[in-house]
NUTINU-120033 format. One line per 2 residues: their letters; for each residue x, y, z of C-alpha. Coordinates in steps of 0.05 Angstrom, whole numbers, plus 5000, padded with zeros to 4 digits. Each point is the difference from the previous one (the first is absolute). Layout:
// residues N
a) X Y Z ~ ...;
// end
This chain:
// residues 560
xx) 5000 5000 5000 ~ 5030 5069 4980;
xx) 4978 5059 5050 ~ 5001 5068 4983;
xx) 5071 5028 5033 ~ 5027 4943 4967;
xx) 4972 5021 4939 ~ 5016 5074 4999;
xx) 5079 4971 5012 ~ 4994 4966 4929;
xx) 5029 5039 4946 ~ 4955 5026 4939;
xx) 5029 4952 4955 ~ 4990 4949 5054;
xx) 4929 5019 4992 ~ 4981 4989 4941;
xx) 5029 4935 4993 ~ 4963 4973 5061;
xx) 4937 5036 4967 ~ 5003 4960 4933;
xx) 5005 4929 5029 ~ 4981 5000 5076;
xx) 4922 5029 5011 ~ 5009 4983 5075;
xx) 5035 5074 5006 ~ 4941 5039 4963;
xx) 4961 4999 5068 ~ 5055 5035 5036;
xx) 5019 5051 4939 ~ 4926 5017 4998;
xx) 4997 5019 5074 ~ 5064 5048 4994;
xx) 4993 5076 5024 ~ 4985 5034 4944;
xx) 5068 5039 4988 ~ 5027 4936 5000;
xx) 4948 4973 4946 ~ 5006 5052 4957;
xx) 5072 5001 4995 ~ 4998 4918 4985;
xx) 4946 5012 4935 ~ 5041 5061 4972;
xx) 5057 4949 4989 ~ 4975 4932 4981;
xx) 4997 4975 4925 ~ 4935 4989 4967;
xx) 4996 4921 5021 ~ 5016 5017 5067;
xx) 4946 5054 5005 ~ 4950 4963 4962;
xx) 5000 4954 5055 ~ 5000 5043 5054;
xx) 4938 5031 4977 ~ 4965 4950 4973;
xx) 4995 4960 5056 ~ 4994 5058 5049;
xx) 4935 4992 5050 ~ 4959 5053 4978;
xx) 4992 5030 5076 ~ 5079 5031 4991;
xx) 4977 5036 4940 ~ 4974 5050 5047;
xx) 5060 5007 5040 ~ 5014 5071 5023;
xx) 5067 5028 4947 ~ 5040 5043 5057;
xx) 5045 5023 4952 ~ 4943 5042 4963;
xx) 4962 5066 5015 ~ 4934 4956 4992;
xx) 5023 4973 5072 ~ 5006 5070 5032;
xx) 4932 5013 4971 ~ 4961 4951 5027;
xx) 4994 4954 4936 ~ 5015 4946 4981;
xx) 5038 4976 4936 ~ 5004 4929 5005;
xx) 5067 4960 4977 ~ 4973 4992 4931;
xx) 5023 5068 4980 ~ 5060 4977 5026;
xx) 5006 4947 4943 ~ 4972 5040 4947;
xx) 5059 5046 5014 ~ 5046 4944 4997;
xx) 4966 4975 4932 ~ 5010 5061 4968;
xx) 5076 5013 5018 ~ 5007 4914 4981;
xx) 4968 5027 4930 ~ 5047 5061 4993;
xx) 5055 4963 5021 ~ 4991 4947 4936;
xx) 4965 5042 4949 ~ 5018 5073 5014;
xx) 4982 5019 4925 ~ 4927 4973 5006;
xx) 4982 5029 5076 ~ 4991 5067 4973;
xx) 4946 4965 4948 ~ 4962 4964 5055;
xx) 4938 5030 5043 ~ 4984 4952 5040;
xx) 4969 4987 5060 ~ 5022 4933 5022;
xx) 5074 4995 4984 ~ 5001 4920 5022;
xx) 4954 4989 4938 ~ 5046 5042 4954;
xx) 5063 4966 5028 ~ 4977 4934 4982;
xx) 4961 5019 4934 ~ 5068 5027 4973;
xx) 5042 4941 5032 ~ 4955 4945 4962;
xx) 5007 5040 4943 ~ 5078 4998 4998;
xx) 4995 4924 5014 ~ 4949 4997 4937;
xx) 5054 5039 4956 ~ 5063 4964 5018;
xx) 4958 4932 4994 ~ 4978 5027 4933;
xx) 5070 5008 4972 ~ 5015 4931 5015;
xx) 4938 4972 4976 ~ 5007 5028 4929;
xx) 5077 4967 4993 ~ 4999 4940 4952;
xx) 5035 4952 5046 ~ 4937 5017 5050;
xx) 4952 4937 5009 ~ 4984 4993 5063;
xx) 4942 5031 5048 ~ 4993 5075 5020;
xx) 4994 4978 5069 ~ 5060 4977 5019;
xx) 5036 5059 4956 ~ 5053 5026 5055;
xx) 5004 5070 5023 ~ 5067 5043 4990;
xx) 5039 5003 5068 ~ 5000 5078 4985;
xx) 4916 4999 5007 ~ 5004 4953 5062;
xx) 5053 5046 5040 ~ 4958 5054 4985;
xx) 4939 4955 5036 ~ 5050 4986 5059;
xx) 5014 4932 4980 ~ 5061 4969 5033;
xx) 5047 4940 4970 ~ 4976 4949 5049;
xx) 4928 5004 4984 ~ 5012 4954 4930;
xx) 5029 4950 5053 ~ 4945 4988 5041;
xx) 4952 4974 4945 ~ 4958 5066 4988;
xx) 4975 5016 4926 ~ 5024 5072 5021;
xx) 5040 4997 4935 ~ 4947 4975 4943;
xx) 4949 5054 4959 ~ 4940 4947 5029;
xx) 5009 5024 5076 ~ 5006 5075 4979;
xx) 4940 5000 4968 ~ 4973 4957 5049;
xx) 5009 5046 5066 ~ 4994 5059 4968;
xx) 4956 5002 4938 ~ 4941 5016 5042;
xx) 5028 5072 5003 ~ 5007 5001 4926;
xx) 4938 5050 4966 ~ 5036 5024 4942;
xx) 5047 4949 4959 ~ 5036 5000 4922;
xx) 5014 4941 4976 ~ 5041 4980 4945;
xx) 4965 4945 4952 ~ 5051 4946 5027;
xx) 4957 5004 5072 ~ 4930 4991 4959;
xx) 4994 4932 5017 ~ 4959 4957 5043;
xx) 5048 4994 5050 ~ 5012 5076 5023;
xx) 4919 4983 5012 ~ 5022 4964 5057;
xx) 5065 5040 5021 ~ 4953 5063 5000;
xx) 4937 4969 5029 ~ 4998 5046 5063;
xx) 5008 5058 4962 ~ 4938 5050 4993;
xx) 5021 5030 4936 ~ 4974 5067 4986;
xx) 5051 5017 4941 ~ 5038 4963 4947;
xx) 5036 5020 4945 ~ 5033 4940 4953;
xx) 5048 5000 4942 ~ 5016 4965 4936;
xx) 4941 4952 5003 ~ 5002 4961 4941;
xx) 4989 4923 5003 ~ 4933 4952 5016;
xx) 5032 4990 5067 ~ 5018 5062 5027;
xx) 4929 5019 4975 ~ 4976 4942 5038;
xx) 5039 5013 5066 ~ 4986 5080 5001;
xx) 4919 4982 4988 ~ 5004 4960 5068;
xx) 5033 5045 5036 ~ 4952 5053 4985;
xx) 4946 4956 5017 ~ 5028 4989 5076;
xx) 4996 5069 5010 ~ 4941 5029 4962;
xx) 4976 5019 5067 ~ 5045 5047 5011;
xx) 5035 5015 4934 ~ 4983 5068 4976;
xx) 5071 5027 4954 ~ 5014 4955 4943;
xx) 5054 5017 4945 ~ 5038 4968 4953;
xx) 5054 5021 4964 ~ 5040 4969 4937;
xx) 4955 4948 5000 ~ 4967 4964 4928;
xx) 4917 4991 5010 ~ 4959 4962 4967;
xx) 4914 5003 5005 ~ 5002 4931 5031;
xx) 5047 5027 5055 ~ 4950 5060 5007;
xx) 4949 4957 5009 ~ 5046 4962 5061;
xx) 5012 5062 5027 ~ 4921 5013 5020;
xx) 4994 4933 5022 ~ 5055 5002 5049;
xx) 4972 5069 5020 ~ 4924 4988 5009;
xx) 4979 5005 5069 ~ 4958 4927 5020;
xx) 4927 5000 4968 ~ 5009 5068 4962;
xx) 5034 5022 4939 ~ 5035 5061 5029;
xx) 5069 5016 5030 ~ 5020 5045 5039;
xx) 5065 5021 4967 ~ 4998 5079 4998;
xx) 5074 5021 4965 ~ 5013 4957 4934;
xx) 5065 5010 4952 ~ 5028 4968 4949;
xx) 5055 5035 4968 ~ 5051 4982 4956;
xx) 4974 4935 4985 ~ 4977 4970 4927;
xx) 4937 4962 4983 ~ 5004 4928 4961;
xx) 4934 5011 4967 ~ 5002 5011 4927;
xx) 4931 5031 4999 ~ 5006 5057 5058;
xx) 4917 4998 5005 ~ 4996 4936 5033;
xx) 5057 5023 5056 ~ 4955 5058 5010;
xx) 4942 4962 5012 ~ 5031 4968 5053;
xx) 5036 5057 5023 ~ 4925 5039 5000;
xx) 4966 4942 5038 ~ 5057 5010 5056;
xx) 4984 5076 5008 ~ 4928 4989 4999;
xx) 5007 4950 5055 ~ 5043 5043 5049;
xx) 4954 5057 5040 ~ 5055 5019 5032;
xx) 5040 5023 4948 ~ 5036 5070 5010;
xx) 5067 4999 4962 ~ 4998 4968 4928;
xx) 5076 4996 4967 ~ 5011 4976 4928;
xx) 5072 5030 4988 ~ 5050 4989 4952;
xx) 4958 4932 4970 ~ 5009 5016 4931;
xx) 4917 5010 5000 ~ 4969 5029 4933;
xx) 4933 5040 4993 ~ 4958 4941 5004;
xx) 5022 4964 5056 ~ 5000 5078 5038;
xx) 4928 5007 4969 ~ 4971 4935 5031;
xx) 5029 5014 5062 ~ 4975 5069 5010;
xx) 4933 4983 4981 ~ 4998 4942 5051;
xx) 5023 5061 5050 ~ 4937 5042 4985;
xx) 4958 4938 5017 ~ 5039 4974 5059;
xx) 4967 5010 5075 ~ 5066 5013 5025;
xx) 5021 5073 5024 ~ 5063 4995 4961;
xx) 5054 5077 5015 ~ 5060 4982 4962;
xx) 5001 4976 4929 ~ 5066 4993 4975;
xx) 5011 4978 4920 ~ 5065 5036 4993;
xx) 5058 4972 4948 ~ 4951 4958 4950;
xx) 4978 5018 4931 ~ 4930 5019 5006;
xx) 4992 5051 4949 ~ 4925 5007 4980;
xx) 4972 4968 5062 ~ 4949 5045 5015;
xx) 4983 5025 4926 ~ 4936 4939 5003;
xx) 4961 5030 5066 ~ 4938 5033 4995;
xx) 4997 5042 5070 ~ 4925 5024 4990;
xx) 4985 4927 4993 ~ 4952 4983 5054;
xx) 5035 4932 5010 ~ 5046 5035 5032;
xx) 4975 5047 5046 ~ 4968 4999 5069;
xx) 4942 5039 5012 ~ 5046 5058 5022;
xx) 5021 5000 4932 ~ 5072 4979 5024;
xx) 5029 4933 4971 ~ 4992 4949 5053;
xx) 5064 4979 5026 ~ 5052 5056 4983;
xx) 4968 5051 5046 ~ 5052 4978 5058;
xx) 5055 5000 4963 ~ 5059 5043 5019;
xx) 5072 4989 4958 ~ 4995 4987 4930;
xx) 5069 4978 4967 ~ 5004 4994 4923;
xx) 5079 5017 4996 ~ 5034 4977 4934;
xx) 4937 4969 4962 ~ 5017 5030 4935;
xx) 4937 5042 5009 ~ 4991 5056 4943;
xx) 4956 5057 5002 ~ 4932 4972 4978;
xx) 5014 4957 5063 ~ 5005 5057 5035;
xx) 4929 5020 4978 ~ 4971 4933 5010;
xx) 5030 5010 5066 ~ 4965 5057 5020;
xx) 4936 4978 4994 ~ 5023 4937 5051;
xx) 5027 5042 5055 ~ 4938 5048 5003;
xx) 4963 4940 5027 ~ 5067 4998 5054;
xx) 4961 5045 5056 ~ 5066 4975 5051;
xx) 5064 4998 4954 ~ 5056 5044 5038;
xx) 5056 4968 4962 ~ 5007 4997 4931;
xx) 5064 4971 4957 ~ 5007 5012 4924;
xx) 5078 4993 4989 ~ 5038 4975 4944;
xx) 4932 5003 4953 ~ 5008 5041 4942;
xx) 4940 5039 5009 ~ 5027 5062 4976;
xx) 4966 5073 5005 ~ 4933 4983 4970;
xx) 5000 4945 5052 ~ 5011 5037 5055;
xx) 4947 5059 4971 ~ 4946 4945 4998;
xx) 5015 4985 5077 ~ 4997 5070 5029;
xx) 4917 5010 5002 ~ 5004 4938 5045;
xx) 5059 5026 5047 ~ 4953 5062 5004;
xx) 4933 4966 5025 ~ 5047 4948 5044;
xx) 5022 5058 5036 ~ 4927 5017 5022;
xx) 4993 4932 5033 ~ 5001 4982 5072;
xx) 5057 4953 4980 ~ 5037 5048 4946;
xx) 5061 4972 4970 ~ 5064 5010 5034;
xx) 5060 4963 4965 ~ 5009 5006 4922;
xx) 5054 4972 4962 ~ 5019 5019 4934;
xx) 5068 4973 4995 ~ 5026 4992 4918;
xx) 4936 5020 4973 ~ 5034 5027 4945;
xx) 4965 5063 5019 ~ 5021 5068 4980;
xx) 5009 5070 5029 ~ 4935 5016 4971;
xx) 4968 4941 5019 ~ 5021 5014 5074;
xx) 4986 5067 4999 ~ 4934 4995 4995;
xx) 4996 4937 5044 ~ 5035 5047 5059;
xx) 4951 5061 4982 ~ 4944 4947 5010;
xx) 5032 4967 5072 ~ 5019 5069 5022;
xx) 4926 5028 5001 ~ 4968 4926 5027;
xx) 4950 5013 5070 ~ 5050 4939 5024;
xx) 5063 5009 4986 ~ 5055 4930 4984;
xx) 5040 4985 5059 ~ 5050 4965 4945;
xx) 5018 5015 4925 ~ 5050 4954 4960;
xx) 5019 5035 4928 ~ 5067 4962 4998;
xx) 5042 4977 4935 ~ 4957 5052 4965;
xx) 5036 5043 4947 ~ 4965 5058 5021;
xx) 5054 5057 5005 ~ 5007 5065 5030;
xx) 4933 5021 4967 ~ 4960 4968 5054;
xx) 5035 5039 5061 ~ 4955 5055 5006;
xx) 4935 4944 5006 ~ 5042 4963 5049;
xx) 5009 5070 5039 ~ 4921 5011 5009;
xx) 4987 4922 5012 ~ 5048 4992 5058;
xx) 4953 5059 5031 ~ 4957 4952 5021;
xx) 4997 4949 5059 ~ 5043 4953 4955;
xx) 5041 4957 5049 ~ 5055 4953 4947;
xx) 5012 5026 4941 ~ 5042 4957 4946;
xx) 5044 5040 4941 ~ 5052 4953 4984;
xx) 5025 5003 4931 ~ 4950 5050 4966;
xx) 5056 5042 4966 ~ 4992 5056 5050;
xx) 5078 5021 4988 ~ 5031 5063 5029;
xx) 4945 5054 4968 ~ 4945 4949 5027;
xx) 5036 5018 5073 ~ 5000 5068 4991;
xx) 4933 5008 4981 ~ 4975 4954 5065;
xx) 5039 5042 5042 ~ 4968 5065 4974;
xx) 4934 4972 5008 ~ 4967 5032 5056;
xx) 5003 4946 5072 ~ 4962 5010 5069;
xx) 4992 4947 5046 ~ 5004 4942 4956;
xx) 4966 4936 5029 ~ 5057 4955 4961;
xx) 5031 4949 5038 ~ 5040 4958 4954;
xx) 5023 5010 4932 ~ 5032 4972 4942;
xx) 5038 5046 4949 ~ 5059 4946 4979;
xx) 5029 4993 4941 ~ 4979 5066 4967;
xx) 5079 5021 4986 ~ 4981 5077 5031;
xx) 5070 5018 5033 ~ 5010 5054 5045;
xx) 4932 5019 4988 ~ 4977 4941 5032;
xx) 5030 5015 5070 ~ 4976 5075 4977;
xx) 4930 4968 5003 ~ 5006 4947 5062;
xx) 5030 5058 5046 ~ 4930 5048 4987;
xx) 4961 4944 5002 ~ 5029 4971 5069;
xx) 4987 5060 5028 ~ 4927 5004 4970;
xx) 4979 4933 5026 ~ 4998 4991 5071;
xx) 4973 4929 4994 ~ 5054 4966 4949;
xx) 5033 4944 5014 ~ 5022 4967 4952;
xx) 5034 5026 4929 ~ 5034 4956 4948;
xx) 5039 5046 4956 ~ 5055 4950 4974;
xx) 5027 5000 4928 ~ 5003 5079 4985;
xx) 5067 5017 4987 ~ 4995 5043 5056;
xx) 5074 5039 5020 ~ 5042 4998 5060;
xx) 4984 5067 5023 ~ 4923 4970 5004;
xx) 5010 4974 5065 ~ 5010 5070 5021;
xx) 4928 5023 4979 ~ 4965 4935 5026;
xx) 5038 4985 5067 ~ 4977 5075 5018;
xx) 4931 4995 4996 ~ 5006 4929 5028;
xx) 5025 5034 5065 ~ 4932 5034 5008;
xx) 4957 4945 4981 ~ 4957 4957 5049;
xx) 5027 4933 4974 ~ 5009 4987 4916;
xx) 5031 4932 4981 ~ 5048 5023 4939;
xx) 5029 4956 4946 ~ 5040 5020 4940;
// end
C-alpha cells in the first residue's frame, strides 16, 4: 500500500510510471492537496493523464483549486479545468502550428481527434507501399508519435498492443468527430478499427476502385447518425456509387440524411452520358433537408450537368446558403430558365429554395456576357445573397452593365449584398467606372470590392476616389495598371475618415508614388490594418515616407 508522504517523496518521473501500470496509487494521487494535484497534471504525458482522469471518481471533480482566484471568491472550479489546461498546453506542445486554428472547448477531444488522425496518416503511407499485404490493424506506430503519447520502451515488453494502429483507434477513436481518410483506409476493416467513433466529418481522397467504394459506403453507414460534413476530393464517381452513397446515408425507415455540407471537388465522373450522374446526383440533394453548403468545384462540369443540378436546387426542401460551382465549364447554364414560370415560384413570387441562400461562387466557369444577363434574372430571386464571386469569367463591360440594375435593387434589401468579386473580368476602365458610380451611390454600401488582374489603368482613379467614400471595409487593386499617374491621382482625390481596413494595391508598378499614396492614406484611415503593396518598384527613400506615417498609426500590418 503506498500512503500519501510516501507518495509526495516519489519523483515526477517516478510518477508517471507508477501511474501507467499500477492503478492501486490513483486513490492516493486523487486525494492529494490541490497544489500538489495540480502541479502532478501540468506535467504528465497524455497516457498518463488520460488515465488519471478517466478513471477519476466524479466527487474530486469538485475539489476546491487553491491556486486560483475562484478559491478566494467563494467558487468553485472543480479539477477539470485543471485538465483542460493541461490538454491544451499537451496540444501546443505537439502541434503548435494547428493550436492557433482550433476553438475548442474540450481540448481532451481535440487531443485525441488529431492523435488518431496522425496514426491514420502514417498507417496510410504504409498501407499504399507495394510490399504492403497485411492488416491495417496491426500497422505499427512511429516511435516519434508514441514518445509524443508518453510511451516508454518497456511497455512493448509487457505484451500491450500499445504499438499496433488497431489499439489507437481502439482507445481513442471515440474522440474522433472529424476524420480524412485516404482511399487505402476505405475498407471494411477501418469499419471495425473506427467503430466507436461518432463521426461528424469526413473528408476522403483518391477513391477509385469497387472496394474502396465498398469500404467508404459502410463506414458512412455506421455513422449516419451522426455524420453531417461529407467531402471528397480526387476521387472518380460513377451513378451506381451515387446511388451507394444514399443508401449508406439514409436514416432507418426514411429516405433522408442528415448530411448538411457536401463537396466534391477535383474529382472526375466515369459516366459517358453526364445526365444519368445527375440524376443520381439530383436524387441525393432532393433527399437531404438539411442541406446548407452545396460544393461542385473544379469537376470539369459542363452546362448540362450545372443545369440539372440547379433545377433540382429550386425544387429541393432544403434551406441550402452556400452554392459553390466555381472552376467547371458551365457556360450557358442558365440561358434555358424561364423565371416568370410559375413552376418555379412560391406564392411570394420567390423561387422556392434559393431564398436562403447566402454565397454564390461561379469563379473561372468560362462565363461570357450573355451569362451575365441570364444571371441577372437568377439572382433577383436571391432575396439573402451577401457574397457574390464572378472571377476569372470573361464577362467583359457589357457583362458587368447587365448586372448593375440588380446590385441597385440588392442594395434595398434587408439582406443587401456585401462581398463582390470581379477578379479578371476582363473589365475595362469604362466598364468599372460606371460599376463604381453605381456602388458609390447604393442605400447599402459593399463591405468588400475585388477588381483585381483588371487592365484598368490610371483612368479609373478618380471613380476609385469617390467609391472608397463609402463604408467600404477591403478593397482589392492588385494589378489594374494603376502605375505612378494612377497614384498621384488617388492621392489628390479628396479622403476624410475612410472606413477601409485592409487593402490590396500590389503589383501596380507605381514607385515612389506608391509610398506618396500609402503615407496620406495611413493617416486617412484610422481603422487599417492590413495593406499589401508588394511588387511596385517602389525606391529606397520610400521607407522614409511610409515608416513616418506608420509612427502615427493605430496599428497597419505593411508588406512590400
Amino acid at each position: 500500500m503506498v500512503n500519501v508522504p510516501s507518495l509526495v517523496s516519489l519523483s515526477i518521473d517516478a510518477v508517471k510510471r507508477e501511474l501507467l501500470h499500477k492503478d492501486d496509487l490513483l486513490s492516493h494521487v486523487y486525494e492529494l492537496p490541490p497544489e500538489l494535484f495540480n502541479s502532478l497534471v501540468k506535467c504528465l504525458p497524455p497516457l498518463a493523464l488520460q488515465k488519471l482522469q478517466s478513471e477519476m471518481p466524479f466527487k474530486n471533480y469538485d475539489d476546491y483549486d487553491s491556486t486560483s482566484n475562484d478559491l478566494k471568491n467563494g467558487r468553485k472550479r472543480g479539477r477539470n479545468g485543471n485538465f483542460e489546461t493541461a490538454w491544451k498546453a499537451l496540444f501546443k506542445l505537439r502541434w503548435p502550428d494547428l493550436v492557433k486554428h482550433v476553438q475548442s472547448v474540450d481540448w481532451q477531444q481535440i487531443y485525441w481527434e488529431t492523435h488518431v488522425q496522425n496514426c491514420l496518416d502514417e498507417a496510410a503511407e504504409l498501407a499504399l507501399l507495394p510490399s504492403f499485404s497485411g492488416c491495417l490493424g496491426e500497422i505499427q506506430i512511429s516511435e516519434n508519435i508514441m514518445k509524443y503519447i508518453g510511451y516508454v520502451d518497456h511497455m512493448s515488453n509487457s505484451g500491450s498492443d500499445y504499438l499496433k494502429l488497431s489499439y489507437h483507434c481502439q482507445q481513442f477513436g471515440c474522440y474522433a468527430r472529424c476524420l480524412r481518410l485516404q482511399n487505402v483506409l476505405c475498407v471494411a476493416e477501418s469499419c471495425q478499427l473506427l467503430r466507436n467513433s461518432k463521426l461528424q466529418s469526413l473528408l476522403v481522397r483518391w477513391i477509385r476502385s469497387v472496394e474502396h467504394a465498398d469500404g467508404l459506403c459502410k463506414l458512412l453507414s455506421q455513422n449516419c447518425r451522426t455524420l453531417t460534413s461529407l467531402e471528397f476530393v480526387h476521387c472518380k464517381l460513377s451513378s451506381s456509387f451515387m446511388d451507394a452513397i444514399c443508401g449508406s446515408l439514409y436514416l432507418r425507415g426514411v429516405e433522408t440524411h442528415q448530411i448538411q455540407h457536401f463537396s466534391i471537388s477535383t474529382s472526375s465522373f466515369l459516366e459517358m452520358d453526364p445526365v444519368s450522374l445527375a440524376h443520381r446526383l439530383a436524387s441525393f440533394l432532393n433527399s437531404g433537408r438539411s442541406l446548407r453548403s452545396l460544393k461542385l468545384c473544379d469537376n470539369h462540369l459542363d452546362w448540362n450537368f450545372a443545369q440539372r443540378v440547379f433545377s433540382t436546387l429550386l425544387d429541393a426542401s432544403s434551406g441550402l446558403s452556400s452554392l459553390d460551382l466555381s472552376e467547371n465549364n458551365i457556360a450557358g447554364w442558365l440561358s434555358n430558365f424561364n423565371w416568370r414560370s410559375s413552376a418555379l415560384l412560391s406564392p411570394s413570387g420567390m423561387t422556392k429554395s434559393l431564398q436562403s441562400l447566402r454565397i454564390l461562387n461561379l469563379r473561372g466557369n468560362n462565363l461570357r456576357k450573355d451569362d451575365a444577363g441570364s444571371l441577372r434574372y437568377a439572382l433577383v430571386h436571391m432575396p439573402s445573397l451577401e457574397i457574390l464571386d464572378l472571377s476569372d469569367n470573361q464577362i467583359e463591360d457589357d457583362g458587368i452593365r447587365s448586372l448593375i440594375p440588380y446590385f441597385t435593387e440588392a442594395s434595398r434589401k434587408c439582406c443587401p449584398l456585401t462581398d463582390l468579386n470581379l477578379e479578371n473580368c476582363e473589365l475595362s476602365s469604362d466598364g468599372v467606372t460606371q460599376l463604381l458610380d453605381v456602388l458609390s451611390t447604393l442605400e447599402m454600401p459593399l463591405n468588400s470590392l475585388s477588381v483585381a488582374d483588371n487592365r484598368l489603368g490610371s483612368q479609373v482613379a478618380e471613380a476609385l476616389g469617390n467609391f472608397w467614400g463609402t463604408s467600404i471595409q477591403i478593397l482589392n487593386l492588385e494589378a489594374i495598371g494603376l502605375g505612378p499617374s494612377g497614384f498621384q491621382k488617388l492621392k489628390d482625390v479628396g479622403m476624410e475618415n475612410l472606413m477601409l481596413v485592409e487593402i490590396n494595391i500590389s503589383k501596380n508598378r507605381g514607385g515612389i508614388e506608391t509610398a506618396k499614396f500609402l503615407s496620406k492614406l495611413i493617416s486617412r484611415a484610422p481603422k487599417l490594418v492590413a495593406v499589401n503593396a508588394a511588387y511596385n518598384l517602389m525606391p529606397v527613400e520610400s521607407l522614409t515616407l511610409i515608416c513616418s506615417a506608420l509612427k502615427t498609426s493605430t496599428g497597419c500590418n505593411y508588406a512590400c
